[in-house]
N, C-alpha and C positions, 0 to 999 in steps of 0.2 A: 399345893397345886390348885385346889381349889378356891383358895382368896385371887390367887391370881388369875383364874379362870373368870371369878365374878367381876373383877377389875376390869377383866377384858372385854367382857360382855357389858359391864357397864359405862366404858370410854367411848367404845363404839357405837354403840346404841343411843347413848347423848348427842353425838357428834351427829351422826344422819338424823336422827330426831330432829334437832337444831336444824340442819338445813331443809329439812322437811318442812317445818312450820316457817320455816325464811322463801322458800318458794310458793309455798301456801300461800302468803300474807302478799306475796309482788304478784301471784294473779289473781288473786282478789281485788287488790290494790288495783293494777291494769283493766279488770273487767268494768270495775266502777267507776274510770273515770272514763272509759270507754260509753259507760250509759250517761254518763252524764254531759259528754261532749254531743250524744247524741237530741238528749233534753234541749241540750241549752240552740242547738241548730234548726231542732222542730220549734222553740219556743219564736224563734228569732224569725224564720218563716213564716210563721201563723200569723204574728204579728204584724209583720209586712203586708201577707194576703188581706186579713181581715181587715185592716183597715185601710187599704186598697180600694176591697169590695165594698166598703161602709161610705167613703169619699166618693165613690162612682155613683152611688146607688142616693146619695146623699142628692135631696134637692125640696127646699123651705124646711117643713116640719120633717123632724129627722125618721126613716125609713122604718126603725125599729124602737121608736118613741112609746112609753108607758108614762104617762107624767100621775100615777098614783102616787100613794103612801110608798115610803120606800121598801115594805113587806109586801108591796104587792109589784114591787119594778121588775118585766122579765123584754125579753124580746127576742125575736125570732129571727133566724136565716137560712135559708134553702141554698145550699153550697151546691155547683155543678158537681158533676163525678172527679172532676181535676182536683180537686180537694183534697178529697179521699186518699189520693199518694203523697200526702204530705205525712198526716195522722188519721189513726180510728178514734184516737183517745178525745174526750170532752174537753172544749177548748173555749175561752171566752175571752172576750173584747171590750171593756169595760168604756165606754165614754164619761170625761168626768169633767164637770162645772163647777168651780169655788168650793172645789175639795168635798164635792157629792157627785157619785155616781148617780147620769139622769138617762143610761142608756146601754144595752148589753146588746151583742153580740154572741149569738153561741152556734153549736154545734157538736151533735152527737151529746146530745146532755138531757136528761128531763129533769125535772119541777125540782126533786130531791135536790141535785146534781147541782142545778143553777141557785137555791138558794145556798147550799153550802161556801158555793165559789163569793155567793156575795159576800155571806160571811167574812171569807178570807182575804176579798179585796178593799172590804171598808177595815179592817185590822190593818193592811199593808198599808191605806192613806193615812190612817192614825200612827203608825209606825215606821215608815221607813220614809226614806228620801227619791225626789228621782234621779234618776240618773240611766244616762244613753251606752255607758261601759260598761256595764254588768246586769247579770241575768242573776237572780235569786233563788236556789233549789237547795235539798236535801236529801240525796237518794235515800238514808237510815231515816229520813225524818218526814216532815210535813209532806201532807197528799198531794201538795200543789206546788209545781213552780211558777214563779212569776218574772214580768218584762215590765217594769214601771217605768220608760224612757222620760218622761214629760209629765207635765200637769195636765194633760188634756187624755191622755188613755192608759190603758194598762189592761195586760195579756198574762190572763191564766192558763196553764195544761193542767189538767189529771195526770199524775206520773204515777199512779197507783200501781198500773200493766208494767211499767220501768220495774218499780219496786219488786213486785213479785215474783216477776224474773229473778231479777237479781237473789231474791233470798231461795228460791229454787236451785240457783248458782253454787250460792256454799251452802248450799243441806249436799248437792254434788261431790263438789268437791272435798267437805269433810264429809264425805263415804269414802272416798278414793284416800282422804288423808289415814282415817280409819285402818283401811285396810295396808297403807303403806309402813304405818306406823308396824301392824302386826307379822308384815313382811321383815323390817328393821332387826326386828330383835331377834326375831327366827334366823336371819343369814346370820346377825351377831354369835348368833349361840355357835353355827356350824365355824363361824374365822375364827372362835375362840378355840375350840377344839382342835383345829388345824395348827394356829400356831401354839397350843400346848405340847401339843405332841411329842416335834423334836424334844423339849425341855424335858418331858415326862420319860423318854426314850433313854436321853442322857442323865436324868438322873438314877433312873433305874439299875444303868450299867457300872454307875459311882458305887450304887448301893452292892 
């Protein structure tokens, strides 16, 4: 009685385990591509605005012009409050001349911030290609997503705030998996008992 009690307890308990980690993993799955459709909508917006605001505001010597060493290229923009309901996150505008950026666009960023982003955007003109169909991000991965539409700009977010949401998401939900799993076994153990019973009943009355 007791192999077949472990049998039972251990059919069961595989079986809703398994679908516990299968529904686990589809809203994880759903949550992340849920931040990253929202990435890729703020990235797509920003880039629109910014360089919107850059063409308007554009007239001879460019608005936001630095022509130093390129360790010293920054520039500035004082966004109305309409902005602000797009993103809080740091967002840059990068203007680029024969595959050198000679002019930035930022917001919600300081010194740190904006030299990192260069960082990242003279690595993406050493690296990738443009293109006007795809947005480039990594919710698990790099801090920054990017919009390289054209040879002429290219738009970074901080997805940092995305990120740690998200991994705030599954420390959540593996709590709840946690405690699901330790539910699992515990009902396992009471359906295992329930359907030994009859068997334990009738073999008793054999004996």
């Amino acid at each position: 009685m007791k192999q077949l009690k472990k049998k039972i307890v251990l059919v069961l308990g595989s079986l809703l385990s398994v679908l516990g980690i299968l529904i686990f993993g589809i809203v994880l799955f759903m949550e992340g591509m849920k931040a990253e459709d929202e990435i890729r909508t703020t990235l797509l917006r920003v880039s629109s605005s910014m360089n919107s605001l850059y063409d308007g505001y554009l007239e001879g010597k460019p608005y936001f012009y630095n022509d130093g060493p390129q360790s010293e290229r920054r520039g500035s923009l004082k966004m109305d409050d309409d902005f602000s309901l797009i993103t809080d996150d740091p967002v840059f505008t990068f203007q680029i001349d024969n595959n050198r950026i000679w002019n930035i666009l930022y917001l919600n960023a300081d010194m740190d911030e904006i030299s990192e982003a260069l960082e990242r955007a003279d690595w993406v003109l050493a690296h990738d290609e443009p293109s006007k169909a795809k947005t480039q991000l990594s919710l698990l991965g790099d801090r920054y997503a990017w919009y390289y539409p054209d040879l002429n700009s290219m738009t970074l977010i901080d997805i940092h705030s995305w990120q740690d949401d998200y991994v705030d998401y599954f420390w959540l939900c593996t709590g709840f998996f946690i405690v699901y799993l330790l539910a699992v076994w515990g009902i396992a153990q009471l359906i295992s008992k329930w359907l030994i019973r009859p068997v334990a009943e009738s073999f008793e009355k054999q004996k």
